[in-house]
Structure formats: C-alpha cells, structure tokens
N, C-alpha and C positions, 0 to 999 in steps of 0.2 A: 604444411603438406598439401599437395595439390590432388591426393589422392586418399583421404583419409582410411576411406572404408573398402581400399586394395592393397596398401601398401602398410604392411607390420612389420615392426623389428623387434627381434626378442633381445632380453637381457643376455650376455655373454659374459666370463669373469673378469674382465677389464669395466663392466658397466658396475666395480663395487669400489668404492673408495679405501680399503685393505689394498687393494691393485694399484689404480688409478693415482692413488697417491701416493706411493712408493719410489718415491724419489732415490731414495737408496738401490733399492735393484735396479733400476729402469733409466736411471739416472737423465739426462735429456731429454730420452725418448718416452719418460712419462708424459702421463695426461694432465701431473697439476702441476709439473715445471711448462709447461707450452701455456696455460692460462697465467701461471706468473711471471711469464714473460710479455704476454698482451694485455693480460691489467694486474699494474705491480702493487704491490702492499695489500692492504686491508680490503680493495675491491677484489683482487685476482680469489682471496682468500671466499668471498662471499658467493658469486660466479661461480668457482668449484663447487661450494656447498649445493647451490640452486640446480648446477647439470645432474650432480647426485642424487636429488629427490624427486629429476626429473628420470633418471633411470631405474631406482626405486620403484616406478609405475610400469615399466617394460615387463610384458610377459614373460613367462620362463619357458614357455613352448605352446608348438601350434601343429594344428591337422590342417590338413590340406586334402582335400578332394573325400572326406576321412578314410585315406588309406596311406598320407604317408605324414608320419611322425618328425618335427622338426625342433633341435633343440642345438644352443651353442656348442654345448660338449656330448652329451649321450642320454642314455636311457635313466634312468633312477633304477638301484640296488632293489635284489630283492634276497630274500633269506629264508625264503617258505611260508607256509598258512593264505590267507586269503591276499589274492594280492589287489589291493586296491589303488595302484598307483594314478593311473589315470582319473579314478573317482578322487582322489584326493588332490590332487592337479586342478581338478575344475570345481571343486569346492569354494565357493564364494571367502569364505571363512581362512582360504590358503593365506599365511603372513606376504606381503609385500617387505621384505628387510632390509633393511638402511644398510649392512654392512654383510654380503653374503657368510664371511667366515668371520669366527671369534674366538676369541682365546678357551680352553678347554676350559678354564673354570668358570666362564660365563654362562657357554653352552650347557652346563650339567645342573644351572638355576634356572634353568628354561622348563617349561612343562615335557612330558610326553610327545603330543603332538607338536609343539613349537620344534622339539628335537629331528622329530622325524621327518618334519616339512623341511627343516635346514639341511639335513641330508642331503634328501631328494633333491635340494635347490640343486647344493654343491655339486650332485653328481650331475645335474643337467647343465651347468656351466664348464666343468672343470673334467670331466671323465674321459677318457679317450676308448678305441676299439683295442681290443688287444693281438698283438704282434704273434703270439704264439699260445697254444693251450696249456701248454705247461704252467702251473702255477694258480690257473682258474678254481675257484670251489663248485660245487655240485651244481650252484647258478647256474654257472659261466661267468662269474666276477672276481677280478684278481685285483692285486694289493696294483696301486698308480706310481711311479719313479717321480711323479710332479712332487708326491707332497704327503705328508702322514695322514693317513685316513679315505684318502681317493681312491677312486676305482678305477678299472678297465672293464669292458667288457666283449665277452668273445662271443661263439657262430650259437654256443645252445642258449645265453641269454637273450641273444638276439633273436631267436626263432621262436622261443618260448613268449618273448613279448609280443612280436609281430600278430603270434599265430593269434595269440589269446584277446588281444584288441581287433585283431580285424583290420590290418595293417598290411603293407607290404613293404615299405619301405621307413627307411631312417633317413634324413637330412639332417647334416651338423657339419659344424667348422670347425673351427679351434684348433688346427692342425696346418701348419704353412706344405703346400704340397708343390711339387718342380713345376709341374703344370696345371694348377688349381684344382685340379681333381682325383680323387681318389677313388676305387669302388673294390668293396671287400665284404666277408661275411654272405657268400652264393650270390654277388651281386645287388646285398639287400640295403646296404649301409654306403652308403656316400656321402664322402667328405669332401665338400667345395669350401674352397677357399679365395675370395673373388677378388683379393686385395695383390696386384703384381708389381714387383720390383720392390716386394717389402725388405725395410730397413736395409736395401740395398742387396739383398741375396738374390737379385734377377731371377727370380722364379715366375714363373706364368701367373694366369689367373682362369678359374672359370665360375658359370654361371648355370643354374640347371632351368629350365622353360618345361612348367608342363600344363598340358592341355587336353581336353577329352581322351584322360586316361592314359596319354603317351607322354615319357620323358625323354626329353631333348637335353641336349648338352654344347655349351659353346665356350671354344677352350680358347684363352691367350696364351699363343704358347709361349716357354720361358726365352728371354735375348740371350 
C-alpha cells in the first residue's frame, strides 16, 4: 500500500471463507474458483487459505471525522439495556474470526461474549436498511430475506444510534445500486456502491469524498 496510514478497508461478507468459497452458489464468479484457476491443485488451495487470514485482520468498521460510522452492511442489533455497541467494537479483546458465520451448533459452544461479538460481526457485514416499517421491532430491526438470523434496520434504529454515538451519518455498501448510490433514513444512511458494470448488470458506480465537514459525491452513471 502506498498509503498505509489513509487508506483502510473494512472486512465485508465476501472477506469470509463460508462466502468466498462457495463454489456452489457463486459458482465461477466465486473467489476460490478464480484462485483455482491461476494456481491449480495444492497451491491455488494454500493462496486461498493465506488471502483468508489476510482478511481475518480487516476491521469490521471505522469513524471518520467521528461523525460518520462506516461498515460493509449496517449497524449492529440492539434489543435494550445498556447499549454498548461501539465500546465493544473497539475493545482490543473484539475476536478477529476465521469464518464470520457458523453452523448453529458451533455458535451455541462459544461463550457469551464470543456469541455476542459474532452477532454484531454478521450484522456489520451482512445487514441491509429496511425497505419499509412494517415488520421492524421496538429497535427498528426486522427479521433480513438474506438469510436466518439477519437483520435489517430502519429510520428509529438508525436515529437512536446516530443520536447516541454522536454521529451523523452511516457509510455502507453491500447493496449493488443503478447508479452507486443510495441515500435513505432522512438522508443519514448511504449506500455506495463503487463497483460499475457489475457481473454485467451495467449499473453505475459511486464514490463519496469528504472533507472539512462536507460530503461530496461522484456518481458513474449506469451505460
């Protein structure tokens, strides 16, 4: 990297080998058929392992300026009593995990905290905004169409974190948008998504730039 200490990239659900290696859903368009096709047999196999425990180290979110929260998928769950999300976030002691999601009978041999930290991973990787109130709990977090156990989260989650961290905004991807951008939840939550003409769906891309306090935006629009 020619910019170490400017340039961060957070872990996203594709940075876990449960994903990446899913040859079956993803089938070409995975990440560990393109490594077994540039090194075949026993190396392609070693090379996957080593980018995986290079992702492993990728944070799972980051402040910026400390006012705007940025994470692959969204916010982490909350369900009442103290909310310590953020302190637990930056807890030295947070798991870095080899494999973000695991089968239920593994997860339920894990402590307390290892549960609760795996949570909160999934839902910073994997969670989306939600499309309508209906459906949301007293949060604002509603059950995800992705997947058993995922969230969404709507405008009183979103306000209730913001307000309470000292926030203004959310940055997240994980969502292919026509023209790389999205903005929703009173304008507080945007979803860029900088990747255009993915797998072919000619969608746009954008980029968000911010600086002493103003955000900018620069869209590719979709061909």
């Amino acid at each position: 990297m020619l910019a170490p200490k400017q340039v961060f990239l957070l872990r996203g659900n594709h940075e876990s080998p449960e994903v990446n290696g899913d040859i079956k859903q993803y089938g070409d368009l995975s990440f560990r058929h393109e490594i077994s096709q540039k090194f075949p047999g026993r190396v392609g196999d070693q090379v996957w392992d080593a980018i995986n425990k290079v992702f492993q180290c990728l944070p799972a979110a980051a402040i910026v300026d400390d006012k705007i929260f940025c994470a692959h998928g969204g916010i982490p769950r909350h369900d009442g009593g103290e909310d310590d999300r953020i302190k637990t976030l930056e807890d030295p002691k947070f798991p870095r995990f080899a494999s973000i999601q695991v089968a239920p009978a593994i997860a339920q041999q894990e402590s307390a905290w290892m549960q609760k930290c795996r949570k909160m991973m999934e839902d910073l990787v994997w969670s989306d905004p939600a499309d309508q109130r209906r459906g949301l709990d007293e949060f604002g977090f509603g059950d995800n169409p992705r997947g058993v156990g995922l969230k969404t989260f709507g405008s009183k989650a979103v306000d209730e974190f913001l307000d309470r961290n000292g926030f203004t905004h959310i940055f997240r991807a994980h969502q292919e948008k026509s023209n790389g951008v999205r903005i929703c939840d009173n304008a507080r939550v945007l979803t860029i998504f900088s990747t255009s003409d993915y797998i072919g769906h000619q969608n746009g891309a954008g980029v968000a730039f911010v600086s002493h306090g103003s955000i900018r935006l620069a869209i590719k629009e979709a061909m």
